[in-house]
MDAnalysis code that builds the backbone (N, CA, C; Angstrom):
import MDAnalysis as mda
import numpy as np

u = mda.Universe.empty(150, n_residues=50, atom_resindex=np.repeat(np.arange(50), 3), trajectory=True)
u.add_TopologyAttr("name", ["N", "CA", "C"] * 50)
u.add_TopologyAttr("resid", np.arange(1, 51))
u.add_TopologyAttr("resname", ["UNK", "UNK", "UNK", "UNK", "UNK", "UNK", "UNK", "UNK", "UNK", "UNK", "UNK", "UNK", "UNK", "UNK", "UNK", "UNK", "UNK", "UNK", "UNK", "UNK", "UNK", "UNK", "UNK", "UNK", "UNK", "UNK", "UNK", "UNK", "UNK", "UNK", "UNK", "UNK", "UNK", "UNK", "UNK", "UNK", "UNK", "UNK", "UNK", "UNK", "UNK", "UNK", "UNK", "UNK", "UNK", "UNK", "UNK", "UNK", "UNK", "UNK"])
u.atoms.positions = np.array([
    [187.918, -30.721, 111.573],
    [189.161, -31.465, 111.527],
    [190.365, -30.521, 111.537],
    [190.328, -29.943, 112.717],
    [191.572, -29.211, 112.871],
    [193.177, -29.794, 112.792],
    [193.319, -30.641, 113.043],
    [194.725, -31.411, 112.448],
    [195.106, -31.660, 110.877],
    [194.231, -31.687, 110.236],
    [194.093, -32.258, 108.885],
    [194.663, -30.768, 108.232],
    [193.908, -29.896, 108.691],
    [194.245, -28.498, 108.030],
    [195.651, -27.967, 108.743],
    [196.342, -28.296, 109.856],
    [197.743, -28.212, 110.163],
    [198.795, -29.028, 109.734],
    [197.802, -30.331, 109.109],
    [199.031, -31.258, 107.977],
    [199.321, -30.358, 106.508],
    [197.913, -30.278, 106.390],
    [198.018, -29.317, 104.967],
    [199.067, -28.121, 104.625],
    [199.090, -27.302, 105.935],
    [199.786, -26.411, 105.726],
    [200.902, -26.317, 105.906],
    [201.319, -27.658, 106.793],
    [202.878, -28.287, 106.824],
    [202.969, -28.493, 105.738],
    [202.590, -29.215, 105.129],
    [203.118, -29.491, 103.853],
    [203.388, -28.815, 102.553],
    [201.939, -28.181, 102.753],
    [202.297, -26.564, 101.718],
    [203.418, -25.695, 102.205],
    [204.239, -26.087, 103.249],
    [204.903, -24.840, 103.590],
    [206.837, -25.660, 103.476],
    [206.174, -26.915, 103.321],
    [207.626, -27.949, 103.023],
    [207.886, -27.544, 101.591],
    [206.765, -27.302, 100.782],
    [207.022, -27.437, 99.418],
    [207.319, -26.484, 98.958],
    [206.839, -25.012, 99.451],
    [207.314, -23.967, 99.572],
    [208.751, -23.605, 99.682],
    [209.417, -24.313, 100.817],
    [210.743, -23.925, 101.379],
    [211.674, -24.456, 99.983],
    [211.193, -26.023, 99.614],
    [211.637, -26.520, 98.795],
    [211.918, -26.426, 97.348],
    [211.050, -25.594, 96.534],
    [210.295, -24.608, 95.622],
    [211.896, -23.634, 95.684],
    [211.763, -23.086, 96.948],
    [213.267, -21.668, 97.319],
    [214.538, -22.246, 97.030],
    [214.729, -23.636, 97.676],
    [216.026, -24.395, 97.381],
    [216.093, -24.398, 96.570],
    [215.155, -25.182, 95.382],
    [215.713, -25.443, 93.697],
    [215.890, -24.156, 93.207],
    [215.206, -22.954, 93.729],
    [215.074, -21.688, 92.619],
    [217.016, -21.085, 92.814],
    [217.008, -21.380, 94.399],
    [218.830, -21.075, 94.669],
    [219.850, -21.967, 93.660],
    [219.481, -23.070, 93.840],
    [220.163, -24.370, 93.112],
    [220.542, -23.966, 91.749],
    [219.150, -23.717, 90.697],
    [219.022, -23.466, 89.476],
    [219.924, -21.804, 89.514],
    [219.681, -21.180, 89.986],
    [220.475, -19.395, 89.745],
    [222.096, -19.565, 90.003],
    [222.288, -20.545, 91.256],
    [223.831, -21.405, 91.099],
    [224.430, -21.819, 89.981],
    [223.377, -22.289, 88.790],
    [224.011, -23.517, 87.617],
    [223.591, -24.299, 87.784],
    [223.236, -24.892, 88.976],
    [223.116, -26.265, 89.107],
    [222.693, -27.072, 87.791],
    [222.939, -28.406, 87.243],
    [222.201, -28.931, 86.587],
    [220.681, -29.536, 87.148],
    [219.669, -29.506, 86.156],
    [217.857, -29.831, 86.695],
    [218.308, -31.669, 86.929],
    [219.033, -32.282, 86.047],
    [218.904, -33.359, 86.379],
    [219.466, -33.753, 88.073],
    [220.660, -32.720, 88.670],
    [221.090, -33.338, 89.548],
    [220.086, -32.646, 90.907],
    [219.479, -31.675, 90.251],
    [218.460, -30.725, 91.280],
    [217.297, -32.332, 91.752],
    [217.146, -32.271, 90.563],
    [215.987, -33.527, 90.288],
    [216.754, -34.601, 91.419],
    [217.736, -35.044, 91.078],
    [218.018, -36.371, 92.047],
    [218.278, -35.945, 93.393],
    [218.852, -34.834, 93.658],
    [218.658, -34.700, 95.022],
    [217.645, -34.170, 95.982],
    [216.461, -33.886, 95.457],
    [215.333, -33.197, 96.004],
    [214.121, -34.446, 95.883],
    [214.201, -35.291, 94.466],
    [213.423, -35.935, 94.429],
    [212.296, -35.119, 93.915],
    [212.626, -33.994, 92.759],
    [211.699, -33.646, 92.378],
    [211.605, -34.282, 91.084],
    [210.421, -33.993, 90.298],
    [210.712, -34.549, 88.845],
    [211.463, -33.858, 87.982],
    [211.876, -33.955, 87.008],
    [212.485, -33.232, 86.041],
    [211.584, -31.652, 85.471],
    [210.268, -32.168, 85.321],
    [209.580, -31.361, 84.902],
    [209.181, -30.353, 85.869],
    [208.760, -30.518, 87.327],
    [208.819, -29.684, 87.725],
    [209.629, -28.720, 88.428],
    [210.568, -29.082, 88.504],
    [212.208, -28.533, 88.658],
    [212.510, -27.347, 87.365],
    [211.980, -27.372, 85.808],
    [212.076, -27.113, 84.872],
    [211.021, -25.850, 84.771],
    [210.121, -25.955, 86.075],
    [208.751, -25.336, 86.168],
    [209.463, -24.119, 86.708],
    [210.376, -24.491, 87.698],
    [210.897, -23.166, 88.395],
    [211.718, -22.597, 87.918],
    [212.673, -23.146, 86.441],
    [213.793, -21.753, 86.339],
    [213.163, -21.060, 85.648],
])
């Protein structure tokens, strides 16, 4: 199932990029709650990355 394993790694590689945004966001100030609402991450794991 060669497609299945090129979704996978799309996606591992979305979450990745995304992972970089909050870590920029959070070293900005940003607040986690507003990181949280605009990424649609949870609180907690937003909290995972600073």
């Amino acid at each position: 199932m060669k497609s299945d394993g090129i979704e996978i790694g799309l996606k591992e590689g979305q979450k990745r990029k995304q992972n970089e945004i909050v870590k920029k966001m959070l070293k900005k100030g940003m607040d986690v709650k507003i990181i949280s609402k605009i990424t649609g991450m949870s609180l907690d794991d937003v909290k995972k990355l600073n």
